[in-house]
PDB file of N, CA, C and O in Angstrom, chain B, residues numbered from 101:
ATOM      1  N   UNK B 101       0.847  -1.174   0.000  1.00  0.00           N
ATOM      2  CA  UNK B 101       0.000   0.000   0.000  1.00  0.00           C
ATOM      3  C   UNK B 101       0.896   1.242   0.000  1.00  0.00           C
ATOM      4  O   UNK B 101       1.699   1.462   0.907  1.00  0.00           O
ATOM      5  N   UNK B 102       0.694   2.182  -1.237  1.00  0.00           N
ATOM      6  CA  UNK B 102       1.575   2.934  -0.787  1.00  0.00           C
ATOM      7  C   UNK B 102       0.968   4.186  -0.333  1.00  0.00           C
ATOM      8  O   UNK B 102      -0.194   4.523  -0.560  1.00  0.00           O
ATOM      9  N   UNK B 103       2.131   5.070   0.543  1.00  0.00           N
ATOM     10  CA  UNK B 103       1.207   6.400   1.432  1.00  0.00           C
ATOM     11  C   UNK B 103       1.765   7.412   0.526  1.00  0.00           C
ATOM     12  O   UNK B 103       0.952   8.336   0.562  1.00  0.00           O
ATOM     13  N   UNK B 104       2.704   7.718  -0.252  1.00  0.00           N
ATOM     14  CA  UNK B 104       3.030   9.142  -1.012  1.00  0.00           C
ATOM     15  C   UNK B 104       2.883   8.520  -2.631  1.00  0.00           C
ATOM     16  O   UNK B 104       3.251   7.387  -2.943  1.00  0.00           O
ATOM     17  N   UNK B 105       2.239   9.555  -3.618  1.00  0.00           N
ATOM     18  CA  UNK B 105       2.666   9.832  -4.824  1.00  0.00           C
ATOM     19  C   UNK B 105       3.766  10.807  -5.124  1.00  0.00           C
ATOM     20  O   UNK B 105       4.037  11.877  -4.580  1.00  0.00           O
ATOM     21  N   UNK B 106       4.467  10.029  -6.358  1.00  0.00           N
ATOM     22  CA  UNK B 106       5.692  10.387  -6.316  1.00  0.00           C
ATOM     23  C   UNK B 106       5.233  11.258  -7.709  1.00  0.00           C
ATOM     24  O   UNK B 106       4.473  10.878  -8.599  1.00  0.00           O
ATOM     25  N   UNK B 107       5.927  12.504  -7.598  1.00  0.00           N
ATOM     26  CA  UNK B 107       5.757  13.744  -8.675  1.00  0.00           C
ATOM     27  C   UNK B 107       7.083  14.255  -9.283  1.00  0.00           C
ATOM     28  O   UNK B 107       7.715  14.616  -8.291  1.00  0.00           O
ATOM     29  N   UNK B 108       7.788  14.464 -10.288  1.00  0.00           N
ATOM     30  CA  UNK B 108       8.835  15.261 -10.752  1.00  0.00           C
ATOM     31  C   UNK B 108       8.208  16.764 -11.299  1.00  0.00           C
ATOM     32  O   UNK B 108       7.253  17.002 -12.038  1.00  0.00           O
ATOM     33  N   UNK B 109       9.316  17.799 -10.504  1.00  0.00           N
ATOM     34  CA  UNK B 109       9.114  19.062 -11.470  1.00  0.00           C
ATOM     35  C   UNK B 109       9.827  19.943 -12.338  1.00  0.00           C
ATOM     36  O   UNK B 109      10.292  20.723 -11.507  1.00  0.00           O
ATOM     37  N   UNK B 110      10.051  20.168 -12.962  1.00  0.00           N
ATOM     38  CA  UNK B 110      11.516  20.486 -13.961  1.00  0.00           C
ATOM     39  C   UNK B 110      10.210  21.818 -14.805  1.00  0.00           C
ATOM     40  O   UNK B 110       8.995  21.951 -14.944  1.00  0.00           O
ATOM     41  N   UNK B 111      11.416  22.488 -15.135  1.00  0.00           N
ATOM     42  CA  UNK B 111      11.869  24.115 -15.717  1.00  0.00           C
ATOM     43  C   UNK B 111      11.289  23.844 -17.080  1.00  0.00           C
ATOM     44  O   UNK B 111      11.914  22.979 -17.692  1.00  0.00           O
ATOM     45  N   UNK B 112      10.450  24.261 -17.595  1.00  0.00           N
ATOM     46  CA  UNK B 112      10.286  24.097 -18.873  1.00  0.00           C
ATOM     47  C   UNK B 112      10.532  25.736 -19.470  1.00  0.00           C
ATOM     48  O   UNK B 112      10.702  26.579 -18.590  1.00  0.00           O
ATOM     49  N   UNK B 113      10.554  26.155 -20.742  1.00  0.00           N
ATOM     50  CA  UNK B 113      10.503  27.185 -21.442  1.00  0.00           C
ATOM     51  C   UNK B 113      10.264  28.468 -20.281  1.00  0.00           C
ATOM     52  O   UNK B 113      11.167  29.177 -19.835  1.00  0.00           O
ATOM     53  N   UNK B 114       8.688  28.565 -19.898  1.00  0.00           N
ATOM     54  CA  UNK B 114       7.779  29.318 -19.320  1.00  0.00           C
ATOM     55  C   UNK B 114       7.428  29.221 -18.360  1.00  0.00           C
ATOM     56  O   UNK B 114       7.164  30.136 -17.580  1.00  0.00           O
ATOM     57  N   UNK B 115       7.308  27.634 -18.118  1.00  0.00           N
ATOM     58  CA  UNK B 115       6.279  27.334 -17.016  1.00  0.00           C
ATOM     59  C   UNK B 115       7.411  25.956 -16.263  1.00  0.00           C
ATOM     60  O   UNK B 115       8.363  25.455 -16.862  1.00  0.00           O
ATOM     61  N   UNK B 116       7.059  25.677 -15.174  1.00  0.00           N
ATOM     62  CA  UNK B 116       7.596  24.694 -14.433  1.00  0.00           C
ATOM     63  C   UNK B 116       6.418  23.343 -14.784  1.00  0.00           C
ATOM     64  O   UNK B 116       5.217  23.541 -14.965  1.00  0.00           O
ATOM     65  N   UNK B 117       6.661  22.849 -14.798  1.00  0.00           N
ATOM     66  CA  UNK B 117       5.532  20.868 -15.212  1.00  0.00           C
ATOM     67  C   UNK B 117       6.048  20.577 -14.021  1.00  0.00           C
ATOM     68  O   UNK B 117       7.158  20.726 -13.510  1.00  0.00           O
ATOM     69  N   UNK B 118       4.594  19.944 -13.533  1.00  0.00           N
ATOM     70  CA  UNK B 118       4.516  18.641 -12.651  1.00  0.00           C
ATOM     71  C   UNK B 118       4.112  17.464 -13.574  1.00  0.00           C
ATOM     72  O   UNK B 118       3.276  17.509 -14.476  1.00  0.00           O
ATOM     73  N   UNK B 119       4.876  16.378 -13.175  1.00  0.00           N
ATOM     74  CA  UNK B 119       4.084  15.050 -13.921  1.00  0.00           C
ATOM     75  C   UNK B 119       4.345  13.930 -11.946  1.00  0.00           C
ATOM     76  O   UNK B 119       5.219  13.870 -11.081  1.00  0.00           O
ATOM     77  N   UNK B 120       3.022  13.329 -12.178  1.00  0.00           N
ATOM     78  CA  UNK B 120       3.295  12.109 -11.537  1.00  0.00           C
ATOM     79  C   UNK B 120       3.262  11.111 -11.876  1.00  0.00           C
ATOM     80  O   UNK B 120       2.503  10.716 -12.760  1.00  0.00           O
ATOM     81  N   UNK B 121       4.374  10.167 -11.048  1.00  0.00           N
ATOM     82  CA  UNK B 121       4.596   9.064 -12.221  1.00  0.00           C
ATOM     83  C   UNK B 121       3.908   7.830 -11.428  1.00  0.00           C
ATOM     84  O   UNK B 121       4.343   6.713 -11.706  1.00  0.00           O
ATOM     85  N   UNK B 122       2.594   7.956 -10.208  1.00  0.00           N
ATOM     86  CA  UNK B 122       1.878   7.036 -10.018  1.00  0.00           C
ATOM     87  C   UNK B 122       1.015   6.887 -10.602  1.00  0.00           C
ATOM     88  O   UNK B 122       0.648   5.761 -10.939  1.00  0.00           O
ATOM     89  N   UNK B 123       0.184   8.342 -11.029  1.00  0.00           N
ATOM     90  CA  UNK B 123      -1.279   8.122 -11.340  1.00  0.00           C
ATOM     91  C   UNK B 123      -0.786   9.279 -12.899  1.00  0.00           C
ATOM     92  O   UNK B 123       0.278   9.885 -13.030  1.00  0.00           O
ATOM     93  N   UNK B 124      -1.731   9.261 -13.675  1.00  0.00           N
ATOM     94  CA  UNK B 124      -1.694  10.183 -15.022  1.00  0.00           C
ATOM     95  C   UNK B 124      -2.383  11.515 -14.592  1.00  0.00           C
ATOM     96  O   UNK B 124      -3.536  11.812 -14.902  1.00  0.00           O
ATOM     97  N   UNK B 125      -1.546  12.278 -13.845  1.00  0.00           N
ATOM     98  CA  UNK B 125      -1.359  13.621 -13.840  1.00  0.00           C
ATOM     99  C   UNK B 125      -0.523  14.684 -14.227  1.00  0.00           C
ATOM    100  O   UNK B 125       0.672  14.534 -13.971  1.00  0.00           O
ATOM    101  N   UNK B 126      -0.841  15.632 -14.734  1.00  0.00           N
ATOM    102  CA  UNK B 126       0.494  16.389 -15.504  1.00  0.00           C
ATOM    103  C   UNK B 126       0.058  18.070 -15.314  1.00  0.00           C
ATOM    104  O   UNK B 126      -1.010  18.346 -15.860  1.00  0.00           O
ATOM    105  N   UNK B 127       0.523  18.833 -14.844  1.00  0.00           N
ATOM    106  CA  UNK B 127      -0.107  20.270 -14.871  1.00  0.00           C
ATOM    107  C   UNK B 127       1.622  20.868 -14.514  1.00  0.00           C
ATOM    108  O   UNK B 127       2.659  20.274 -14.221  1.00  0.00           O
ATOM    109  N   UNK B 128       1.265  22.351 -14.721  1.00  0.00           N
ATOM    110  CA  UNK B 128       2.480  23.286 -14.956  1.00  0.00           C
ATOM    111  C   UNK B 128       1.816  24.748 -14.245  1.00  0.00           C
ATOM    112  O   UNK B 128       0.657  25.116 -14.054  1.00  0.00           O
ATOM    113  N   UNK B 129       2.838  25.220 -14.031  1.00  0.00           N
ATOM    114  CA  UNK B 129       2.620  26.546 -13.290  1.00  0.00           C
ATOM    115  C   UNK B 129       3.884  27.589 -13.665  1.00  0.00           C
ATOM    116  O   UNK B 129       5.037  27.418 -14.062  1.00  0.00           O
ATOM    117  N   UNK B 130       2.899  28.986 -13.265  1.00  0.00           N
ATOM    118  CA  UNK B 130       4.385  29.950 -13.624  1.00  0.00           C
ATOM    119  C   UNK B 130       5.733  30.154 -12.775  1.00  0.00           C
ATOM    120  O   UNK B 130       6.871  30.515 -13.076  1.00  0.00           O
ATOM    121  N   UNK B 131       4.907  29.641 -11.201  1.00  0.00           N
ATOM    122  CA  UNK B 131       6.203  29.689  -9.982  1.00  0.00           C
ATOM    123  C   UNK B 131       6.255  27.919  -9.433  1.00  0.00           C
ATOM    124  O   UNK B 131       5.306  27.145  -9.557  1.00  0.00           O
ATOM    125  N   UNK B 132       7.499  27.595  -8.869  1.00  0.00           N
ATOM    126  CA  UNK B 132       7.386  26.955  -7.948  1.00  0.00           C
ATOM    127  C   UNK B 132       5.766  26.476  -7.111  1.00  0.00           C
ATOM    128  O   UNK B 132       5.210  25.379  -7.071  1.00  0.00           O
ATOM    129  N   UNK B 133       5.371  27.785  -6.530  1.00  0.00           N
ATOM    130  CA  UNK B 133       4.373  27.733  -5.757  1.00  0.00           C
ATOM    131  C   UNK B 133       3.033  27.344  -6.436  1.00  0.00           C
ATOM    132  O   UNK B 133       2.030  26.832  -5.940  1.00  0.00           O
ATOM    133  N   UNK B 134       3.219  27.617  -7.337  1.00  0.00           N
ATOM    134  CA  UNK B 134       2.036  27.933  -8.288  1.00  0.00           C
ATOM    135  C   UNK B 134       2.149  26.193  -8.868  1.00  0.00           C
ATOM    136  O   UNK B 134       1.468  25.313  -8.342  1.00  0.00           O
ATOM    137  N   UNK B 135       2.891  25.981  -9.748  1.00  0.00           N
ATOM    138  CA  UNK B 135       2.983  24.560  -9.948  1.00  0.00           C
ATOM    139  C   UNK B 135       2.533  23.242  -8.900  1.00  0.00           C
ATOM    140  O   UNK B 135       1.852  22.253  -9.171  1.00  0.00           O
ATOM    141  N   UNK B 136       3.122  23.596  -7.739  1.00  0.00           N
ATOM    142  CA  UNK B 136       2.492  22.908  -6.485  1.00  0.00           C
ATOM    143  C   UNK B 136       1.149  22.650  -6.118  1.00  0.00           C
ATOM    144  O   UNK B 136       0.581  21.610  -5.787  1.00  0.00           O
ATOM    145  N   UNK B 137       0.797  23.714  -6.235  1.00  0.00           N
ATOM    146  CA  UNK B 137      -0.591  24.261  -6.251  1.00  0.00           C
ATOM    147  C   UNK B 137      -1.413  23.621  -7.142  1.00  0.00           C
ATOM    148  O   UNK B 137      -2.305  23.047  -6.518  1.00  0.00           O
ATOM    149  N   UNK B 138      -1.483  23.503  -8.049  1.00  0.00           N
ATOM    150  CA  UNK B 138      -1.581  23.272  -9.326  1.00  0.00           C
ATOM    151  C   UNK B 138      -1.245  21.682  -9.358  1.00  0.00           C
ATOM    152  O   UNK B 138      -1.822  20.941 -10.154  1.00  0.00           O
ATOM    153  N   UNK B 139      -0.414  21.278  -8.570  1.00  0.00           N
ATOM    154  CA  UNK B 139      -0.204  19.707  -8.777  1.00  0.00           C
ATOM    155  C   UNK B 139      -1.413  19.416  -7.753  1.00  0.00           C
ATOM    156  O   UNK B 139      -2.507  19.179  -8.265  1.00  0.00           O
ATOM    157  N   UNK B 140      -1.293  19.414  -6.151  1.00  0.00           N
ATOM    158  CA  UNK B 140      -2.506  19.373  -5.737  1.00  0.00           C
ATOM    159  C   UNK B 140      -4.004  19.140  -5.598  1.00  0.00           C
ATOM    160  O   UNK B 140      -4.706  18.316  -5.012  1.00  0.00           O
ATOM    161  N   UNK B 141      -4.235  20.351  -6.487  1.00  0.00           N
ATOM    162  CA  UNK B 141      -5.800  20.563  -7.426  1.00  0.00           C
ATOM    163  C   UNK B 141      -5.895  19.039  -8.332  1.00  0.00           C
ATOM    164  O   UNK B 141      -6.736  18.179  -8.068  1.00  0.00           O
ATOM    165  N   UNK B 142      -5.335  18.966  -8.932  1.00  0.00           N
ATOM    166  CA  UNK B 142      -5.278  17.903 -10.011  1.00  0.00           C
ATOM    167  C   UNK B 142      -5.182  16.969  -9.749  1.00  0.00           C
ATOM    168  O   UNK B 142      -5.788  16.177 -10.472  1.00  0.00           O
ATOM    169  N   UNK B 143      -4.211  16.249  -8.312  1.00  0.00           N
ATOM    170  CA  UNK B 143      -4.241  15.182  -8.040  1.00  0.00           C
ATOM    171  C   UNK B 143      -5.007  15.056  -7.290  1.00  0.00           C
ATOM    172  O   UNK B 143      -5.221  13.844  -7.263  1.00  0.00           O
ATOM    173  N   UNK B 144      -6.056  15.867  -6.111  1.00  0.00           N
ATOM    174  CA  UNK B 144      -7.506  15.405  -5.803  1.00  0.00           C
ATOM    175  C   UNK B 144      -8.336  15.643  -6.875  1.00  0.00           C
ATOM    176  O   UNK B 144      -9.301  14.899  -7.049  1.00  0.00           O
ATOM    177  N   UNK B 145      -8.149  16.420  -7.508  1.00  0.00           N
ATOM    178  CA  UNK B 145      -9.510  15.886  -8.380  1.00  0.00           C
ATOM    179  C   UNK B 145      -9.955  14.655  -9.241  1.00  0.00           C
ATOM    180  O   UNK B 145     -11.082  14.297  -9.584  1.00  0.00           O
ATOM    181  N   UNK B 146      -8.097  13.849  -9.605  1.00  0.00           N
ATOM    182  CA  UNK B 146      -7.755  13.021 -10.322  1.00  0.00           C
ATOM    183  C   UNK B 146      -8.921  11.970  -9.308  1.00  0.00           C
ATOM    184  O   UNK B 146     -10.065  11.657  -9.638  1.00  0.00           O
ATOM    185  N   UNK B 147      -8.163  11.570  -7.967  1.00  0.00           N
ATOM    186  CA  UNK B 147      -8.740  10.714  -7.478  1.00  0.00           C
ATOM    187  C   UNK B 147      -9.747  10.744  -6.662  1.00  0.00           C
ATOM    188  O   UNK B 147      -9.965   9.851  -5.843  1.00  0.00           O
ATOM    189  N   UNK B 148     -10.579  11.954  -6.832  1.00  0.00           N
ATOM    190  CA  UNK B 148     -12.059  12.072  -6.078  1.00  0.00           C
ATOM    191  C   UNK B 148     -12.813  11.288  -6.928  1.00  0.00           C
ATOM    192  O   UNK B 148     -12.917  11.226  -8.153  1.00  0.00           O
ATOM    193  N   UNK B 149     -13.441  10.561  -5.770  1.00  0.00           N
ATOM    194  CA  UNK B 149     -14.452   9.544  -6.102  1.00  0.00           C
ATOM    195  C   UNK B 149     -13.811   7.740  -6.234  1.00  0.00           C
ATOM    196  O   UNK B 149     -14.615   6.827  -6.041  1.00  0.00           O
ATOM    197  N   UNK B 150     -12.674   7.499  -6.493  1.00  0.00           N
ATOM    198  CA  UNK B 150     -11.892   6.469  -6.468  1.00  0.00           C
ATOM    199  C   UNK B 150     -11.364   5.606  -5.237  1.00  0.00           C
ATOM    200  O   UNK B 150     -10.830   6.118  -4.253  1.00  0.00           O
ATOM    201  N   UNK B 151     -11.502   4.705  -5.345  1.00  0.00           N
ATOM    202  CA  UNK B 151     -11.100   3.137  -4.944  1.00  0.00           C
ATOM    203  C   UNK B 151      -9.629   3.546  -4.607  1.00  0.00           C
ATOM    204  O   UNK B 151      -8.763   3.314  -5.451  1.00  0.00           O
ATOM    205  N   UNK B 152      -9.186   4.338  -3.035  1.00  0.00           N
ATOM    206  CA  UNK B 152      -8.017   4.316  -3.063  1.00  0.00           C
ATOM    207  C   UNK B 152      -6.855   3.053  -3.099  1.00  0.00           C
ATOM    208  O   UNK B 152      -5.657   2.932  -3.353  1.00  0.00           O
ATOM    209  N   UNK B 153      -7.789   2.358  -2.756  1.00  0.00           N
ATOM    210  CA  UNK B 153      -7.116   0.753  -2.255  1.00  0.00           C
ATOM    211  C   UNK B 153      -7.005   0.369  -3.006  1.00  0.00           C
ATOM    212  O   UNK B 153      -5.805   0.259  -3.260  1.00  0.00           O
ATOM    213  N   UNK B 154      -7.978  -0.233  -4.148  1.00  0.00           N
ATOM    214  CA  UNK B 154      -8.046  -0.740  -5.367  1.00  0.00           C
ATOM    215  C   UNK B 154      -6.619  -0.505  -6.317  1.00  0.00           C
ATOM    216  O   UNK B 154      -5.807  -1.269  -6.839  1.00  0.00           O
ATOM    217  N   UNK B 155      -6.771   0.880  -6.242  1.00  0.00           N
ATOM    218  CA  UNK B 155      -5.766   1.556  -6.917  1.00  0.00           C
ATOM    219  C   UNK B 155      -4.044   1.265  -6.243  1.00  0.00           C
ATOM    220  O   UNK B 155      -3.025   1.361  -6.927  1.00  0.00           O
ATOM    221  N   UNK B 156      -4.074   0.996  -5.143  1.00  0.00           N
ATOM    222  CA  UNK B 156      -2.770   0.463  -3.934  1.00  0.00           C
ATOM    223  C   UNK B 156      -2.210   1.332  -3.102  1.00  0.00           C
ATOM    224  O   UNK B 156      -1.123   1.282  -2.527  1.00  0.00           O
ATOM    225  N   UNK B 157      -3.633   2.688  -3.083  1.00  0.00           N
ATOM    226  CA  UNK B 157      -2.896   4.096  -1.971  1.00  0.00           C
ATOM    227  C   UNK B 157      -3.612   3.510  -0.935  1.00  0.00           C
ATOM    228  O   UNK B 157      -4.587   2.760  -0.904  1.00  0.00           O
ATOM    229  N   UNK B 158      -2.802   4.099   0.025  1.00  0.00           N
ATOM    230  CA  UNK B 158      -3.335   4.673   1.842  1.00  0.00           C
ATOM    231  C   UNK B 158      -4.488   5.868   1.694  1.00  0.00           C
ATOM    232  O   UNK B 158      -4.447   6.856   0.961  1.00  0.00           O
ATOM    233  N   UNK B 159      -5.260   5.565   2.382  1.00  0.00           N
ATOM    234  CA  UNK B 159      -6.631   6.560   2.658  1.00  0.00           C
ATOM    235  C   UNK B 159      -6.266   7.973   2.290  1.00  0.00           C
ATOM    236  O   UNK B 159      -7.237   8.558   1.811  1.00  0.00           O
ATOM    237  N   UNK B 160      -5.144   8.732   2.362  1.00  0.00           N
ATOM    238  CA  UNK B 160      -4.705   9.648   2.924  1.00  0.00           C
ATOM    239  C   UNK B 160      -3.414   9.934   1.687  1.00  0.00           C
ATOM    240  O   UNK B 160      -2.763  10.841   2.205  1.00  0.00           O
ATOM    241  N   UNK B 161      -2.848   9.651   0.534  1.00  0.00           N
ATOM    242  CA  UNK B 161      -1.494   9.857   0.289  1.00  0.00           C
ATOM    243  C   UNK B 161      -1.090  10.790   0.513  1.00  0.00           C
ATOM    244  O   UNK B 161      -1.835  11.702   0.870  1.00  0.00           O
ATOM    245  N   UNK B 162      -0.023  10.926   0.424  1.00  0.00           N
ATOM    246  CA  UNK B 162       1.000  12.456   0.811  1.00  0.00           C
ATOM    247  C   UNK B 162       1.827  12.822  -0.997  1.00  0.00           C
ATOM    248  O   UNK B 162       2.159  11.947  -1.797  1.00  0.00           O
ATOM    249  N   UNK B 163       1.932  13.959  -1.149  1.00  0.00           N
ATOM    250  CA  UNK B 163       2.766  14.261  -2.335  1.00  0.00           C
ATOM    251  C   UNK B 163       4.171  13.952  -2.163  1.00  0.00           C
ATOM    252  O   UNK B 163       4.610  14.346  -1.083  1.00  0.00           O
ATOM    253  N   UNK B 164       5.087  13.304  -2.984  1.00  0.00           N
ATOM    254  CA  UNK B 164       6.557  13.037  -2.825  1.00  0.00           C
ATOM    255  C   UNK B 164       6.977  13.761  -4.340  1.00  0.00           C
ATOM    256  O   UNK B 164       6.617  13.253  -5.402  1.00  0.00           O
ATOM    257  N   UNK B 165       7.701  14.883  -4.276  1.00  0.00           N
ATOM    258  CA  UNK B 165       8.441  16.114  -4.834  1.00  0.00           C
ATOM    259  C   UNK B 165       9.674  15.866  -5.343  1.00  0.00           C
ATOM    260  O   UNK B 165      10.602  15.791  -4.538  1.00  0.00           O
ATOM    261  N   UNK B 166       9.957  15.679  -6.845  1.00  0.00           N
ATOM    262  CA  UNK B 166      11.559  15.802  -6.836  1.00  0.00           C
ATOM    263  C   UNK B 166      11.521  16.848  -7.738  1.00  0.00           C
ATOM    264  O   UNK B 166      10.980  16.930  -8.841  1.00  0.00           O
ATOM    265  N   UNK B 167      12.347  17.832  -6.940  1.00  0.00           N
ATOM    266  CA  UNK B 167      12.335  19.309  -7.979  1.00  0.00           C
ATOM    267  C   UNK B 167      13.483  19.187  -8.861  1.00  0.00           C
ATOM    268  O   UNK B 167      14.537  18.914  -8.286  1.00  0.00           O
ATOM    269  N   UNK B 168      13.521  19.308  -9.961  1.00  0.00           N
ATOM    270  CA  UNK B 168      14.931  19.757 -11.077  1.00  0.00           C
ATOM    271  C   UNK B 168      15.398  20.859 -11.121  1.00  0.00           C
ATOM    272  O   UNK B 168      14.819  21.722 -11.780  1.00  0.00           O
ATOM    273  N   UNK B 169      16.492  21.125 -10.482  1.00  0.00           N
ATOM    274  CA  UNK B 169      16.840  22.830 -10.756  1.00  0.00           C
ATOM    275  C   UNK B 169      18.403  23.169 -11.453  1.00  0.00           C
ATOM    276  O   UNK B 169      19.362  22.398 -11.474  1.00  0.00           O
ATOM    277  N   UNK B 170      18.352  24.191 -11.861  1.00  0.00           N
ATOM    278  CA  UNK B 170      19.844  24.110 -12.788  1.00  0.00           C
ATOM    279  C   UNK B 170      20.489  24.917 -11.681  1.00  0.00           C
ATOM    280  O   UNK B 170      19.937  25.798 -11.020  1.00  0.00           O
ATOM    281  N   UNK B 171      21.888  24.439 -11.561  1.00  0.00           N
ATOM    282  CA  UNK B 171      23.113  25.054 -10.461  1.00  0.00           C
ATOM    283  C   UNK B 171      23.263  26.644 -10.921  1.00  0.00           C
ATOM    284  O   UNK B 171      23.224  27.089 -12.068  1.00  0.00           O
ATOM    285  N   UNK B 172      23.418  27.250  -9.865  1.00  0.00           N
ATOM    286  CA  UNK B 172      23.852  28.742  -9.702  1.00  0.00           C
ATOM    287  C   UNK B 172      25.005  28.794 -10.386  1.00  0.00           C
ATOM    288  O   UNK B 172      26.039  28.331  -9.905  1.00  0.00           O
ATOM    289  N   UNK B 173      24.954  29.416 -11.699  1.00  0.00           N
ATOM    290  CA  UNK B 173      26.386  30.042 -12.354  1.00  0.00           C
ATOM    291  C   UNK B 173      27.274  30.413 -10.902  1.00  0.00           C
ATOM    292  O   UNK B 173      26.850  30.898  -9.853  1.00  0.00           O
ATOM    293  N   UNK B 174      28.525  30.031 -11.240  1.00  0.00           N
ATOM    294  CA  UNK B 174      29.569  30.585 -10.491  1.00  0.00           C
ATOM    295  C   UNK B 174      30.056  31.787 -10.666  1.00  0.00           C
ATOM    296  O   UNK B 174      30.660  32.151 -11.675  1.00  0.00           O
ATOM    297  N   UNK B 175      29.734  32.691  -9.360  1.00  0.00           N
ATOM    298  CA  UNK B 175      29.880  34.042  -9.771  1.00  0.00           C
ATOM    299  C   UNK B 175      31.551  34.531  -9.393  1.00  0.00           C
ATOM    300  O   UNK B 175      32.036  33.691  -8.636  1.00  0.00           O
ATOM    301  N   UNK B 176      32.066  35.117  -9.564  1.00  0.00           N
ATOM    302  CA  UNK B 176      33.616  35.357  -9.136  1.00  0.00           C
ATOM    303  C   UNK B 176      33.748  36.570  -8.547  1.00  0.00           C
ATOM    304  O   UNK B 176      34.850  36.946  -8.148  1.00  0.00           O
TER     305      UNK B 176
END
């Protein structure tokens, strides 16, 4: 049974993408915060109304986050 869905978020062009790679969710935002946000919304709405068990979640999942970020130029 698992208790977190696992999500990647990486830098696109404009917008930051969330994808999760338990359930088929995918949304993007203009900030950090906003993307989060935005992942959230989508993944309850994904599974409102659903068979959490069925599916192999805990009553309750938690979001699991791996952010992509590009390293700070080295400034001198």
């Amino acid at each position: 049974m698992k208790h977190l869905i696992k999500a990647y978020i990486s830098r696109g062009e404009d917008y930051y993408v969330a994808e999760c790679m338990d359930i088929s969710v995918v949304t993007q935002g203009k900030t950090l915060d906003q993307v989060v946000e935005n992942l959230r919304e989508a993944v309850a709405l994904h599974l409102e109304g659903e068979n959490l068990e069925e599916m192999g979640f805990a009553p309750h999942p938690g979001l699991l986050l791996t952010i992509e970020l590009e390293p700070i130029a080295n400034v001198a």
